[in-house]
Backbone bond lengths (Angstrom), bond angles and torsions (degrees), N, CA, C in turn:
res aa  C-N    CA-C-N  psi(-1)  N-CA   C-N-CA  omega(-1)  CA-C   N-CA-C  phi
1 X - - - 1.471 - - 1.525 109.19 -
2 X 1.490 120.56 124.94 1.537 119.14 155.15 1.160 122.54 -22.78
3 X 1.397 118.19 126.54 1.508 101.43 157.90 1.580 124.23 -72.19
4 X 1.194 120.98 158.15 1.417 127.06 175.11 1.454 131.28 -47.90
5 X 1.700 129.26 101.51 0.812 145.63 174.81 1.397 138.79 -69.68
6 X 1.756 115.00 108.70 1.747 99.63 176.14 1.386 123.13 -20.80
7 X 1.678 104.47 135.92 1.716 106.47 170.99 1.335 104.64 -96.30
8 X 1.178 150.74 17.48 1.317 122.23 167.13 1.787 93.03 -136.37
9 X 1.033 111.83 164.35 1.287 129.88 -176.77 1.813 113.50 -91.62
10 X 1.003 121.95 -157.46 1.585 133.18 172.85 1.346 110.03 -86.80
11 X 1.373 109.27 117.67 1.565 112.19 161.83 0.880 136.54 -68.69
12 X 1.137 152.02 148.37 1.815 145.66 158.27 1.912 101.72 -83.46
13 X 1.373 114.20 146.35 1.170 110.57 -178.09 1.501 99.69 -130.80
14 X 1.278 104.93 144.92 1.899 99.68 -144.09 1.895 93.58 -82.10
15 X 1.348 105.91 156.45 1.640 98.98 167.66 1.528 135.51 -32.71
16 X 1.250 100.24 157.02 1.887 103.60 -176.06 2.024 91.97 -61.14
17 X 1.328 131.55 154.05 1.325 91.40 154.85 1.387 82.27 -134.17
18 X 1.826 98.48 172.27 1.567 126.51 -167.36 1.378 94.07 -57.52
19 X 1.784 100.86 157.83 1.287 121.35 148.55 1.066 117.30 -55.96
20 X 1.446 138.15 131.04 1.644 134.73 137.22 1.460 133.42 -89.54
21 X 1.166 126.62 159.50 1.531 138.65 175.99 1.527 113.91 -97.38
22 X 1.668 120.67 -177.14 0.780 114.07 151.02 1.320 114.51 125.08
23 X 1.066 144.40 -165.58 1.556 148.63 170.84 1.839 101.80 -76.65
24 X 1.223 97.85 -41.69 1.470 86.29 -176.83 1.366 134.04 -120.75
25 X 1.263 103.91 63.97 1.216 135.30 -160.28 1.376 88.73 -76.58
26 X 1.327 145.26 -77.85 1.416 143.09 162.22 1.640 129.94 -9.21
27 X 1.234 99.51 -24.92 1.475 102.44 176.10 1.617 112.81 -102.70
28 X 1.380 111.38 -6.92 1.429 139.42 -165.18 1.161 79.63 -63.73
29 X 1.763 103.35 -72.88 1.579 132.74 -128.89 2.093 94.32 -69.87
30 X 1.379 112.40 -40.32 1.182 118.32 -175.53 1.551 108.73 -59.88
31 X 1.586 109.37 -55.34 1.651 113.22 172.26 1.628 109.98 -43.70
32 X 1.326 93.54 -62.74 1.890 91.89 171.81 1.378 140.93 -33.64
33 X 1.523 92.66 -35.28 1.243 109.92 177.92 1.379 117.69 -82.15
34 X 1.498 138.07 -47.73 0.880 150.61 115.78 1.487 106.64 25.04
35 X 1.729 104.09 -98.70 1.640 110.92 -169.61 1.342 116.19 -59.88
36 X 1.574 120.20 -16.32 1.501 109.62 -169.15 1.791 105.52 -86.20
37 X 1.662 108.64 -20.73 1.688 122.83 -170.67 1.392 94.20 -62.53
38 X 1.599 125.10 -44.36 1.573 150.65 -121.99 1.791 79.05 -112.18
39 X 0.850 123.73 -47.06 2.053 120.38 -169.71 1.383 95.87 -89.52
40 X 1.393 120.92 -24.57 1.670 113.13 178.27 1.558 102.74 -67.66
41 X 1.162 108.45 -61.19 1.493 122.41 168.90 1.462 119.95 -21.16
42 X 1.469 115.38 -70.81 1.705 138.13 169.27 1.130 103.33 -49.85
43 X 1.263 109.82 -56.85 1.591 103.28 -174.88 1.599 122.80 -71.59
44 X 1.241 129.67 -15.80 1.563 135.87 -146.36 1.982 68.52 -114.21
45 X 1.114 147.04 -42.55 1.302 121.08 -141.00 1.550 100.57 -91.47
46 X 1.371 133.94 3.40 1.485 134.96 -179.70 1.652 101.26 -73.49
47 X 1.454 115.29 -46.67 1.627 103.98 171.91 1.311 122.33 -85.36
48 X 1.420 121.94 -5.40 1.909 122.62 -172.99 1.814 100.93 -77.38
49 X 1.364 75.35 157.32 1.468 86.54 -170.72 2.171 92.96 -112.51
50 X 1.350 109.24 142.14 1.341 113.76 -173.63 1.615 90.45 -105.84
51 X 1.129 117.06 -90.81 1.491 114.68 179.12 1.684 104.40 -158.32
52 X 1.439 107.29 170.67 1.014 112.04 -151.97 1.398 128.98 -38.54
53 X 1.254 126.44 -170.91 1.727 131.65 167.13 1.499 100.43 -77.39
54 X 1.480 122.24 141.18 1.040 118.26 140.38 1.625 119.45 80.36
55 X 1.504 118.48 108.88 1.432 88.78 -175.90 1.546 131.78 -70.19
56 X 1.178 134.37 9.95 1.236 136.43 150.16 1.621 112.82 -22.97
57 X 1.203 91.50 -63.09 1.866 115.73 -152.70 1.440 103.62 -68.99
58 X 1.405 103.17 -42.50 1.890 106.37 -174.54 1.583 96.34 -85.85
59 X 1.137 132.50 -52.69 1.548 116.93 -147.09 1.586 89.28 -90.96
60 X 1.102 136.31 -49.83 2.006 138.07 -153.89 0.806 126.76 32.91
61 X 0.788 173.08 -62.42 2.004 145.00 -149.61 2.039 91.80 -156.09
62 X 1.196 108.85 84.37 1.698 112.85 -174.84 1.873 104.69 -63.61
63 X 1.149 106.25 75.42 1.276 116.20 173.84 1.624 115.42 -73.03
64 X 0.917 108.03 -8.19 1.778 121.22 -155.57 2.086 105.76 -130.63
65 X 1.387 91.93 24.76 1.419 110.99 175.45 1.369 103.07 -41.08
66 X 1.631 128.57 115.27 1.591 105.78 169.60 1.532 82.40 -156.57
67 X 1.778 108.81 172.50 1.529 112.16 -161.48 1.684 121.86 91.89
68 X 0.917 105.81 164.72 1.665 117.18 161.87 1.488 103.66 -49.80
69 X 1.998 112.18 133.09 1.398 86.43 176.99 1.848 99.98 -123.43
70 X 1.621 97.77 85.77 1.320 139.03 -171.35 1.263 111.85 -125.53
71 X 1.464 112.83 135.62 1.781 124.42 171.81 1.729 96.00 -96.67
72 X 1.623 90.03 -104.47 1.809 99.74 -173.16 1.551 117.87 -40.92
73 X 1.667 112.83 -39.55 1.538 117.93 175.93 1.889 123.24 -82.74
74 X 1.499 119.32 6.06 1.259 136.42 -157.69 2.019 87.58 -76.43
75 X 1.688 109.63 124.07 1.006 94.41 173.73 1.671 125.73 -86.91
76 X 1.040 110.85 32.43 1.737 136.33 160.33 1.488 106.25 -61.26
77 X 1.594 114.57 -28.17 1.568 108.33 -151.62 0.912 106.43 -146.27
78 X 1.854 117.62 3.09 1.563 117.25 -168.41 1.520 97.25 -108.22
79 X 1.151 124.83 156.77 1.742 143.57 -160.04 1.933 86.69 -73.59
80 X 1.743 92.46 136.44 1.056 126.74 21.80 1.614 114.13 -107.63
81 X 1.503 121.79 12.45 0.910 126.62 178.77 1.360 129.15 85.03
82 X 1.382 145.37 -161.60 1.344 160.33 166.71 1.201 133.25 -158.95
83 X 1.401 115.45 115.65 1.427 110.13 173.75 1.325 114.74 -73.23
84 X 1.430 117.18 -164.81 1.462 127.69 170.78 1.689 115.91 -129.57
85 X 1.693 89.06 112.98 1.484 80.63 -170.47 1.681 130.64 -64.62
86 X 1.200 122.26 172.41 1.470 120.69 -166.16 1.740 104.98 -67.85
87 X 1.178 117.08 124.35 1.591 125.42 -166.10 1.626 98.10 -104.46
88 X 1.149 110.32 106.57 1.595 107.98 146.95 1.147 128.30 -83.52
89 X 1.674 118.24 86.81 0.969 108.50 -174.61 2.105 100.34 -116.18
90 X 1.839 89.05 147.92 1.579 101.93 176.99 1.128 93.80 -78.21
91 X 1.381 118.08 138.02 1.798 135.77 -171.84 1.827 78.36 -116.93
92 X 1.748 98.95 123.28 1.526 76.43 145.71 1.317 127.56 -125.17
93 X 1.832 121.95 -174.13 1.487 122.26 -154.52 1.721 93.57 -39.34
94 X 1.755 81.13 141.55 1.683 108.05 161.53 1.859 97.97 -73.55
95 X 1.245 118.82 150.67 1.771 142.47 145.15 1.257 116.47 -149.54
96 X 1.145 105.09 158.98 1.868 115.20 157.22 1.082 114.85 -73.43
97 X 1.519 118.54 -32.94 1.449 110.95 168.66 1.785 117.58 -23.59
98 X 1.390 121.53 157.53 1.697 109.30 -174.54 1.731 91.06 -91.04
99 X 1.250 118.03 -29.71 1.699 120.77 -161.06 1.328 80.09 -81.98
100 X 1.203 152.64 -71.84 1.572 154.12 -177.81 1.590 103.12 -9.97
101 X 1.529 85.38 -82.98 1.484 112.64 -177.05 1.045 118.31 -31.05
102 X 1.969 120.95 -63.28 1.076 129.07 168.21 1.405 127.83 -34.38
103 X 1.553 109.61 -45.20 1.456 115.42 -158.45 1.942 86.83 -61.94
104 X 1.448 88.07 -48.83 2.013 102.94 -169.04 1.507 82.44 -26.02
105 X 1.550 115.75 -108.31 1.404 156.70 -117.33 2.072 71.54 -60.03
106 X 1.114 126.66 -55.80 1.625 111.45 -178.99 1.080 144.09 -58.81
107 X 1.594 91.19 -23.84 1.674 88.70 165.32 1.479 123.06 -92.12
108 X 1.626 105.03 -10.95 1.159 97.14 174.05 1.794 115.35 -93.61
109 X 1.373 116.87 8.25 1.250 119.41 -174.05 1.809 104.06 -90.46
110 X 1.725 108.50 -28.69 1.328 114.66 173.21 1.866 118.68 -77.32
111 X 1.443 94.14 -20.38 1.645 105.04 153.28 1.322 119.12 -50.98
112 X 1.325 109.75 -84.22 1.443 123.22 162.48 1.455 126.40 4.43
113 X 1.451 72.78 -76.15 1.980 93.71 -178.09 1.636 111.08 -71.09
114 X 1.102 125.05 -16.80 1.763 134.03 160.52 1.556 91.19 -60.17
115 X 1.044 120.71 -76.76 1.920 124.52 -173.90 1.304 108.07 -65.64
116 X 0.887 134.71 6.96 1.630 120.56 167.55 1.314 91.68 -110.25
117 X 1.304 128.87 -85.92 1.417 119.62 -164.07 1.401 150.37 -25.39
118 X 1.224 99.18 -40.86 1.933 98.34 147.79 1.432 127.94 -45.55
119 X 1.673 118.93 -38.66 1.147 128.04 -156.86 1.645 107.44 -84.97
120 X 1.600 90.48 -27.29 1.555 105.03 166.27 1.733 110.03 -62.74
121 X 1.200 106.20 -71.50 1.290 111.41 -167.75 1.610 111.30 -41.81
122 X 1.337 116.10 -26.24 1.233 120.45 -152.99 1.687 88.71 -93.56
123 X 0.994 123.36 -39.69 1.811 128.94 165.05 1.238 122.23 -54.94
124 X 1.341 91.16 -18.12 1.979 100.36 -175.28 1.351 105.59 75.35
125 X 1.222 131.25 28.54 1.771 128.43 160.41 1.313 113.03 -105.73
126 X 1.687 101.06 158.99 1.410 94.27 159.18 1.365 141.68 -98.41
127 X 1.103 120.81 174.82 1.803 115.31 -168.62 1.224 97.87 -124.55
128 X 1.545 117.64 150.84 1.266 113.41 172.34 1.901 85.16 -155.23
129 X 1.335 108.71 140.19 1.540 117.19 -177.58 1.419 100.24 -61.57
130 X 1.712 115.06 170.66 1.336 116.36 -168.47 1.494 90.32 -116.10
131 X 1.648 125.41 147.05 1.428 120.48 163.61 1.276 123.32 -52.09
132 X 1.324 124.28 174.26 1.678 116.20 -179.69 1.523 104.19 -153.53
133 X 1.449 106.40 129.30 1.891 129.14 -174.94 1.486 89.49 -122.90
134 X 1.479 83.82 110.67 1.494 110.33 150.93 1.376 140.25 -113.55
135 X 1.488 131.88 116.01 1.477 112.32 -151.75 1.142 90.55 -144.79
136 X 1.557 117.49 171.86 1.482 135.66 -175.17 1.698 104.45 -82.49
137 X 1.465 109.75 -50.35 1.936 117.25 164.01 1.266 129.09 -126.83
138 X 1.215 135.21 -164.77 1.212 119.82 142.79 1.486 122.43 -91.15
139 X 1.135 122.16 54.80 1.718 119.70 171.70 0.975 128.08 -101.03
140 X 1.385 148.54 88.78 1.457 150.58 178.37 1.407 88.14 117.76
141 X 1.036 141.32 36.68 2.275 141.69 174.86 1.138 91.77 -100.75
142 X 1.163 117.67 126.31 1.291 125.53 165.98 1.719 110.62 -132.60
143 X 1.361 105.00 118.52 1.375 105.81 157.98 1.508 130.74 -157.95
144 X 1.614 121.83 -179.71 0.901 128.59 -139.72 1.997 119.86 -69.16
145 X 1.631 81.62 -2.67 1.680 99.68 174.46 1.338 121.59 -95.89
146 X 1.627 100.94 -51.76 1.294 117.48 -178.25 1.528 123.78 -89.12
147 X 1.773 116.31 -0.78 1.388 113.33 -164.15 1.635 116.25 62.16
148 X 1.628 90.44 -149.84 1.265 118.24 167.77 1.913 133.20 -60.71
149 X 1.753 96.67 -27.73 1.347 108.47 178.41 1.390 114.77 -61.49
150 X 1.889 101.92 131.04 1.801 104.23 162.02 1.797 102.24 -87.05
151 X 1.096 126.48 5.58 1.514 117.80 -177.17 1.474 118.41 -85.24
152 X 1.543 109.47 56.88 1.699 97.76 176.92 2.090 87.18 -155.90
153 X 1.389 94.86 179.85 1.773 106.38 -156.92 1.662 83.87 -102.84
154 X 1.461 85.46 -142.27 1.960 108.28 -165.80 2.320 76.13 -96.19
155 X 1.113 74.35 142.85 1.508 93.09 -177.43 1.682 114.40 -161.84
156 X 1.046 113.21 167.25 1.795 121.10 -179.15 1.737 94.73 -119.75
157 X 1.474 104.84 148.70 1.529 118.87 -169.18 1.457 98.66 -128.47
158 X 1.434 118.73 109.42 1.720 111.26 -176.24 1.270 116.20 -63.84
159 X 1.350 124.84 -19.68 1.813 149.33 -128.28 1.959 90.05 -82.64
160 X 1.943 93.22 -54.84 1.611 110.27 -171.51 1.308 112.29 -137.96
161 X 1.787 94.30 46.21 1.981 91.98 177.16 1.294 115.43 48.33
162 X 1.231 150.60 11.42 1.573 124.92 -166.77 1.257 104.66 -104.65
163 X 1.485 115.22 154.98 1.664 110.48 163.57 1.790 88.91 -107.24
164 X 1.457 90.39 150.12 1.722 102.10 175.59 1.550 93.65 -129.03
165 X 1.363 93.55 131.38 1.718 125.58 -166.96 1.853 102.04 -129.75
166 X 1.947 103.49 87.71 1.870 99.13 178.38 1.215 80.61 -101.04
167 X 1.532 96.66 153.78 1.897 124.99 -163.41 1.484 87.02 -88.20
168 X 1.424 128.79 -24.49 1.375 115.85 -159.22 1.961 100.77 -87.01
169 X 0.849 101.58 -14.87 1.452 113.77 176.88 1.011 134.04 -89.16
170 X 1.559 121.35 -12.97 1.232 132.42 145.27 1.318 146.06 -48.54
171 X 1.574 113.04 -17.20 1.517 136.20 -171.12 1.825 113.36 50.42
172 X 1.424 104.38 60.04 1.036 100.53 -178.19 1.534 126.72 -81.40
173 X 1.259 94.67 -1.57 1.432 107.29 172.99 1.626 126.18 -78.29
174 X 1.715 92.90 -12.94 1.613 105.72 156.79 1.107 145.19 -101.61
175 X 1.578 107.12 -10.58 1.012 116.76 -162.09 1.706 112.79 -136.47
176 X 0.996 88.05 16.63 1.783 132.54 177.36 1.800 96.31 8.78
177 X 1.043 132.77 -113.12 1.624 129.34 -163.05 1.524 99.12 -99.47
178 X 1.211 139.30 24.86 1.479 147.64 160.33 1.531 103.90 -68.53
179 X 1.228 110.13 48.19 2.230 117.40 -171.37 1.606 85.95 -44.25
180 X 1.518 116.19 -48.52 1.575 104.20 -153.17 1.804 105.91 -50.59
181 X 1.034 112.47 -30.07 1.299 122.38 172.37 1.690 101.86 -43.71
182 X 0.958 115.62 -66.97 1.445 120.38 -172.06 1.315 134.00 -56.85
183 X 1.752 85.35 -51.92 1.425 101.43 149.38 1.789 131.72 -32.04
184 X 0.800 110.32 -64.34 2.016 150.07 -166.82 1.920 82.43 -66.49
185 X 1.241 142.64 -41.83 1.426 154.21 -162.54 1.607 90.81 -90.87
186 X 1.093 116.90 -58.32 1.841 121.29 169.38 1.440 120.24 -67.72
187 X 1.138 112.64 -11.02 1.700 112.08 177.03 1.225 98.94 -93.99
188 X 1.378 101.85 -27.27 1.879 97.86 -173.66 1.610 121.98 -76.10
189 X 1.861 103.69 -32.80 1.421 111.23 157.27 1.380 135.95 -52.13
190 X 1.443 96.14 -56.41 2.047 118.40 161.18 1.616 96.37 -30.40
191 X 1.304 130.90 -36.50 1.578 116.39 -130.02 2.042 79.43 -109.39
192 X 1.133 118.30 -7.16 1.228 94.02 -179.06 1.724 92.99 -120.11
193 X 1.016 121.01 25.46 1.617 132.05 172.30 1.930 74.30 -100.15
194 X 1.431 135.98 -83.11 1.171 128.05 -166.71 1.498 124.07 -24.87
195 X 1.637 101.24 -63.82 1.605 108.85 162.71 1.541 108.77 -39.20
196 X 1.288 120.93 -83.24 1.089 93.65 -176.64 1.501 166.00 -75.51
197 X 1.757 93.32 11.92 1.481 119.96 155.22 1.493 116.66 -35.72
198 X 1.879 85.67 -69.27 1.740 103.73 -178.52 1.161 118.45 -62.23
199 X 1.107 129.00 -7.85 1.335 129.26 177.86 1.595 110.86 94.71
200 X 1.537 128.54 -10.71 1.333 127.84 165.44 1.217 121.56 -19.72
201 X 2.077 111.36 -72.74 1.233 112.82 -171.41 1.167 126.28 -70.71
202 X 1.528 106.77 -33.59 1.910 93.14 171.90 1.482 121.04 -66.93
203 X 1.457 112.74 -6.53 1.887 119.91 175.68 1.818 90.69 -73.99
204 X 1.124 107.08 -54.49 1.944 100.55 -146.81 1.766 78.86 -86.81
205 X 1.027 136.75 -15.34 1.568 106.04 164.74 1.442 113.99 -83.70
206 X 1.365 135.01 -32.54 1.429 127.49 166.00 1.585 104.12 -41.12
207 X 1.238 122.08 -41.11 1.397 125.21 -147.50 1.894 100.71 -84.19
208 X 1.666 92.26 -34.30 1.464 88.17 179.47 1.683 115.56 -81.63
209 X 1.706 109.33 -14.57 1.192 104.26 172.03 1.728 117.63 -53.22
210 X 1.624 102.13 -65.81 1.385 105.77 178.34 1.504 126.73 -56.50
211 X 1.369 113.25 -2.88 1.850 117.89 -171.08 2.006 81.44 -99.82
212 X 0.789 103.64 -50.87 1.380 107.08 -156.18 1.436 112.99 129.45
213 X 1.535 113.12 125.32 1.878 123.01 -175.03 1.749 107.27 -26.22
214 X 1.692 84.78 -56.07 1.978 115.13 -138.89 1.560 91.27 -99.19
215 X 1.176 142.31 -14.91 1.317 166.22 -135.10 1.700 95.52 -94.48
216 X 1.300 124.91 131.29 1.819 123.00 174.83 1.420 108.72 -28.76
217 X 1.310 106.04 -50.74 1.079 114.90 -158.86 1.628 109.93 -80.77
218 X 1.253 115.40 -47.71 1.665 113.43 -178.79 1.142 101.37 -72.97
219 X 1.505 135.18 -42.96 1.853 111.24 163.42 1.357 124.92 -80.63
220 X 1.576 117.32 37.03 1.714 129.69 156.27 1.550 83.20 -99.93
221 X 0.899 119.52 -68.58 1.433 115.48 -171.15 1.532 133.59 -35.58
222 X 1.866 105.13 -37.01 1.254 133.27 153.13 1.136 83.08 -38.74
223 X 1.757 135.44 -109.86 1.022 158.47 -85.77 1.620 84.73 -76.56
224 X 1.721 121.56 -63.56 0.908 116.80 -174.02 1.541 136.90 -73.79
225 X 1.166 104.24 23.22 1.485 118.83 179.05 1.709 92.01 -95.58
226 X 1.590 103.49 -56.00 1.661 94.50 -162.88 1.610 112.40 -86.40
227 X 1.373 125.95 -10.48 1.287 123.30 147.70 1.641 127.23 -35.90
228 X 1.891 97.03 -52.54 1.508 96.76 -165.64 1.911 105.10 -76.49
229 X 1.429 106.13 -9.21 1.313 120.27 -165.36 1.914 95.35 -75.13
230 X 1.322 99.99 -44.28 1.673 97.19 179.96 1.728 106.04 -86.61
231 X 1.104 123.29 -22.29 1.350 113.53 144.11 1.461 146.91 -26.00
232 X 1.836 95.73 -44.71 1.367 118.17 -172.16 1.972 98.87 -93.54
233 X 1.339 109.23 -40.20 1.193 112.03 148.18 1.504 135.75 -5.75
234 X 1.467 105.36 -91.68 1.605 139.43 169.46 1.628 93.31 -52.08
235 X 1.176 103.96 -34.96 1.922 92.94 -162.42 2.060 93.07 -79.04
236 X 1.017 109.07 -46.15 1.691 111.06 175.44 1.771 108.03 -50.90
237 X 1.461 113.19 -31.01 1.474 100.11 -150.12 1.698 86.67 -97.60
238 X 1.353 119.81 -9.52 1.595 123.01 169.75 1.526 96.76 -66.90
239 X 0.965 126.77 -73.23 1.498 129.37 -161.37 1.878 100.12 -69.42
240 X 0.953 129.73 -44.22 1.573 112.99 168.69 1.803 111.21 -57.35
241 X 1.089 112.12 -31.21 1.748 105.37 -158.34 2.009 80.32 -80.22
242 X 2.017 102.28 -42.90 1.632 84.47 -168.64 1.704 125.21 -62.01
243 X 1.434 97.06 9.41 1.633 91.47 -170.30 1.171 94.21 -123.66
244 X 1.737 126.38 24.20 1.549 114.69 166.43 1.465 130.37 84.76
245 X 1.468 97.59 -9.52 1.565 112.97 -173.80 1.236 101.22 -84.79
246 X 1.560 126.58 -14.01 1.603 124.05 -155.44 1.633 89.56 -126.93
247 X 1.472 135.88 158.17 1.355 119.26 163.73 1.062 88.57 -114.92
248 X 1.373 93.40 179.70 2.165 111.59 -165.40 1.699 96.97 -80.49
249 X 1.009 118.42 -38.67 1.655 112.78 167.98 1.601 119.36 -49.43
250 X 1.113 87.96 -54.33 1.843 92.22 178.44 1.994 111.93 -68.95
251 X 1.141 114.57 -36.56 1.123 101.91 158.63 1.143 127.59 -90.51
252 X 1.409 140.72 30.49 1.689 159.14 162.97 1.753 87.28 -95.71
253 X 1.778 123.63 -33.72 1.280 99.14 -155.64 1.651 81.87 -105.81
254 X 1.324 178.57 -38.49 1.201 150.81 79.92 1.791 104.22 63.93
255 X 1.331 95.47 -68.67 1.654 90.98 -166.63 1.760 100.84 -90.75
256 X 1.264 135.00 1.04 1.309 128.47 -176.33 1.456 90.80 -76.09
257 X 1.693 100.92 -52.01 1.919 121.18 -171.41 1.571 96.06 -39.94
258 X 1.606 106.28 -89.58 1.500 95.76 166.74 1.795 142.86 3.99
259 X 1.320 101.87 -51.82 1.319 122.03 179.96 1.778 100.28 -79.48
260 X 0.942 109.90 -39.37 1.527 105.43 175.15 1.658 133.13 -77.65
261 X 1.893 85.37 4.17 1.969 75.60 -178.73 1.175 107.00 -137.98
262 X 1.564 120.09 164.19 1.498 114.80 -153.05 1.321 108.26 154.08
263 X 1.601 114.20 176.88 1.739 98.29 161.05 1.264 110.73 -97.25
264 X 1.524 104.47 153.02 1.678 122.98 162.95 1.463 119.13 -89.04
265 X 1.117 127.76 -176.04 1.678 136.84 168.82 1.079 94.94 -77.93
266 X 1.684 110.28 124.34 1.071 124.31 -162.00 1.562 144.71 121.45
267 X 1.493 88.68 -40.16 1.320 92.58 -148.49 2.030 90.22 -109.51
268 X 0.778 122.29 154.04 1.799 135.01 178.86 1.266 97.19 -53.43
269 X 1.561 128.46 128.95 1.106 136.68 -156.96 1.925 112.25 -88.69
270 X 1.476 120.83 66.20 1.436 116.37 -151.38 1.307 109.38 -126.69
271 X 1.608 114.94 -10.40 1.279 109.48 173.76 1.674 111.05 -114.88
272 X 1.329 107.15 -5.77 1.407 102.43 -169.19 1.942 128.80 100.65
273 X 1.297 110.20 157.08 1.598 107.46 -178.59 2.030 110.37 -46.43
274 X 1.377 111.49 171.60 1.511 97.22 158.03 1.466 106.23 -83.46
275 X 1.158 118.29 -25.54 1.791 108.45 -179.80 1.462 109.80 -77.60
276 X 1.365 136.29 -28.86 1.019 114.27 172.58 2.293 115.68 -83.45
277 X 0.831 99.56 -26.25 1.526 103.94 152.31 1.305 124.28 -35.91
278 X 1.695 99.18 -63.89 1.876 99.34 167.21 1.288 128.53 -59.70
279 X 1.375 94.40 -35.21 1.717 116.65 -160.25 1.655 92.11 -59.46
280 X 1.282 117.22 -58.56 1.722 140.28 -170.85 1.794 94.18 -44.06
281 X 1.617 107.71 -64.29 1.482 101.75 -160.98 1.200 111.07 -100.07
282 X 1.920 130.01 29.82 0.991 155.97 106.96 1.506 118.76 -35.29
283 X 1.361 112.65 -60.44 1.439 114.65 -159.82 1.835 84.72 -81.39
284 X 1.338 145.27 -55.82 1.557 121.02 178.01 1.070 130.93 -74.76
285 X 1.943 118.18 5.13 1.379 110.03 150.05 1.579 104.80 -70.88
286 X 1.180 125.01 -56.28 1.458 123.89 -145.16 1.453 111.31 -72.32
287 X 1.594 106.12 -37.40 1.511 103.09 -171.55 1.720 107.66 -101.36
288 X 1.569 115.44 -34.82 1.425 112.08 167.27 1.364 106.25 67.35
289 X 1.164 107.00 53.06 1.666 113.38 176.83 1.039 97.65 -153.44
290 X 1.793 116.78 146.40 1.350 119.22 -158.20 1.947 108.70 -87.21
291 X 1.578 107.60 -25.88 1.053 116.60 173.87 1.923 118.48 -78.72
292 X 1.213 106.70 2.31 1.140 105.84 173.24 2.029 105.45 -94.34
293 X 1.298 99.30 -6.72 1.334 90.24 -179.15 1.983 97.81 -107.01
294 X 1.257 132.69 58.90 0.991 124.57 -166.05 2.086 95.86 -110.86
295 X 1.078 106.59 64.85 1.406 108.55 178.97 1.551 139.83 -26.19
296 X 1.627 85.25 -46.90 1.777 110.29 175.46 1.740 102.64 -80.77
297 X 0.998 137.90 40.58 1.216 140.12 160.72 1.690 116.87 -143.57
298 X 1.952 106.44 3.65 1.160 107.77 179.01 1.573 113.43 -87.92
299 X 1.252 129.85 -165.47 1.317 110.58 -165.31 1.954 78.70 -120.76
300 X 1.312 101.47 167.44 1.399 128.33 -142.75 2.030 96.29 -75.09
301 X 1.212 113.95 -20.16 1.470 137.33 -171.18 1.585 88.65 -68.51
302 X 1.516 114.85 -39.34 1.463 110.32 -147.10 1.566 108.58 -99.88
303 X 1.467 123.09 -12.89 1.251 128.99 163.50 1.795 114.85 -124.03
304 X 1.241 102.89 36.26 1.370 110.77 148.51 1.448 137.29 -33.26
């Protein structure tokens, strides 16, 4: 098996730009601020690591198969769909600290599960929250996907539900108190704990078994697993920003991130373009309907 490959590629970080004068120097300073958060972002996501290569590596051995075991026909995604209602949720302080951290990644995982669960009920599945590993690295982590290896990011494990969230893998040294950043990396995990609620991921991994993992076709299939995953993403950061908990800046910097990850030249074709990456957790901020994130019914242009 590959080892685990950066998810986002190289950023461009937009020009220095000039000072201005003037009466509205104040509105300058805010734009400024803005584009330089937004190029830190682009730029910091070419070395971050999202989670592993390949869905092999993150989901492994789907012992815990439950849901519809349906992709394109999964009624998670079929009309008329579900939004996610507006979540007020109290985020509390971001740290590196691991107890910090922890508290973070939990309260926002009991968020989560407030915004998913309706959407379940309304599908007629059941929901059950996903466990949560929080650690300072990956050294001495062992689990049922990854083994023995410390070489993989924040990732979801189908094997024992958990999302594993190492602080050292986050690049917090770039992206310093930008949590939504982190956040937006945990919505994206949540979203393949969702898939495989519904039973999605254990369908499109059967499917990639018999096509072949590495095969055109089983890494289209890749593609559209982690598309609909930043889908589910965008669809969380609609309903946090609509309930005030999120500001529209922080989700502008969410969707810049977005824009920055994906595959590059080079790299095994498993997560998709960076524009269609954005495009994906674009389309579940904007429209926030669960059937708008139905990937495996998009045409092949669109998860490239």
């Amino acid at each position: 098996m590959p080892p685990p490959r950066p998810y986002g590629p190289a950023g461009s970080r937009p020009p220095q730009r000039k000072s201005g004068g003037g009466g509205k120097f104040a509105a300058v300073l805010v734009a400024l601020v803005v584009v330089v958060v937004a190029g830190m972002i682009r730029a910091a996501v070419g070395n971050g690591l999202h989670d592993g290569e390949g869905s092999g590596f993150k989901y492994g051995p789907d012992e815990t198969a439950s849901g519809v075991q349906e992709t394109a026909t999964n009624p998670l995604v079929t009309a008329p769909g579900s939004p996610l209602s507006p979540a007020q949720c109290p985020y509390t302080p971001w740290g590196t600290e691991v107890d910090t951290a922890r508290a973070f990644f939990a309260g926002a995982a009991d968020c989560l599960a407030a915004a998913w669960k309706p959407a379940f009920e309304a599908a007629g599945l059941d929901f059950v929250a996903p466990e949560l590993s929080v650690s300072a690295s990956t050294e001495g982590i062992t689990t049922p996907c990854s083994g023995s290896s410390s070489n993989f990011a924040a990732f979801y494990c189908g094997a024992n539900q958990t999302i594993y969230m190492p602080i050292s893998q986050l690049q917090t040294d770039i992206f310093g108190t930008h949590w939504e950043v982190y956040l937006s990396v945990f919505a994206h995990e949540y979203g393949h704990h969702i898939q495989a609620l519904s039973g999605i991921l254990s369908a499109a991994n059967k499917e990639r078994g018999r096509t072949g993992r590495y095969s055109d076709t089983g890494l289209e299939l890749s593609r559209r697993i982690e598309l609909q995953a930043n889908c589910f993403d965008g669809m969380y950061f609609a309903s946090s920003t609509g309930g005030r908990s999120l500001t529209p800046i922080q989700a502008q910097n969410a969707r810049t991130d977005a824009y920055g990850r994906g595959d590059t030249a080079g790299d095994m074709r498993s997560h998709g373009t960076t524009e269609n990456a954005g495009n994906w957790w674009s389309a579940g901020f904007d429209q926030n309907l669960t059937v708008q994130c139905n990937t495996f019914t998009a045409p092949s242009g669109q998860v490239n």
